[in-house]
N, C-alpha and C positions, 0 to 999 in steps of 0.2 A: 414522534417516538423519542422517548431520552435513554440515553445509552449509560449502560453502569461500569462504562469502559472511562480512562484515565484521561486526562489532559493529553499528556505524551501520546499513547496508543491514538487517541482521535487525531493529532497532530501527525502522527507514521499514517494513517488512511489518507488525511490532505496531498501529502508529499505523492504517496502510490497513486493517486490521482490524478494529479498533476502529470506525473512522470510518462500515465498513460495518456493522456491529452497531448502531450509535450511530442511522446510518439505517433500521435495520430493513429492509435489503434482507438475500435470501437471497443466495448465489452466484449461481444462476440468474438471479433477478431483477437484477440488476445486470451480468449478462453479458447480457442481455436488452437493456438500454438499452446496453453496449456495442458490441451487435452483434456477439459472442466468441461463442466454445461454452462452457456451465459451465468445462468444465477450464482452459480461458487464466483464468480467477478463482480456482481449487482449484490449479493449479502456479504464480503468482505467490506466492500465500498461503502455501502451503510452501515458497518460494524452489526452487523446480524451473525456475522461469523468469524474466528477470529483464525489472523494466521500462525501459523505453527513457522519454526526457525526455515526448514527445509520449504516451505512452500513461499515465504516472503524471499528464499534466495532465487528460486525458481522466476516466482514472478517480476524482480529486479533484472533477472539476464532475458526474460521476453520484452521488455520494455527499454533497453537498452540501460541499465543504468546502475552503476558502483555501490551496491548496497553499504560500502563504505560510507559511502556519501549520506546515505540515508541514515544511518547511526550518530553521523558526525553533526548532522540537521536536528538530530533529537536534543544528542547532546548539548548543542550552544542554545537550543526551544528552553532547557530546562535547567541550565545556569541562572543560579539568584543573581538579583539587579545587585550592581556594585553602586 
C-alpha cells in the first residue's frame, strides 16, 4: 500500500511507534487506555487514518511521552542538510 501522506507525517507514525514499543504497550493495550477499538491504533500506525492535534496529545500522554519531543524530532527530520 503507498500512502499520499508526507515525508514528515510518515516520520511522526515511526516516532508514535516506537514510543509505543519503547512502552511496551500492545495495540490493544493502548487502545484500552484510549478508549478506541484496536483498529483506531492498527490504521493510524499504517497511516489509514490520520491523527487530529487533540488525539496525537492524547496518545503521547498514554504512551508516556512529551509530545514536545515529538515536534522537536520532526523538526531536526526536516532541516535542510548544511
Amino acid at each position: 500500500m503507498t500512502s499520499t501522506y508526507s515525508d514528515s507525517y510518515q516520520h511522526l507514525l515511526e516516532l508514535l511507534l516506537d514510543a509505543r514499543k519503547s512502552a511496551e504497550l500492545t495495540q490493544e493495550q493502548l487502545a484500552k487506555r484510549l478508549g478506541k477499538p484496536q483498529s483506531f491504533v492498527s490504521k493510524y500506525e499504517r497511516g489509514e487514518r490520520r491523527l487530529d492535534v487533540i488525539e496525537l496529545l492524547q496518545v503521547c500522554k498514554q504512551v508516556g511521552i512529551d509530545p514536545h519531543s515529538i515536534i522537536q524530532a520532526l523538526e531536526q527530520s526536516s532541516l535542510p542538510a548544511r
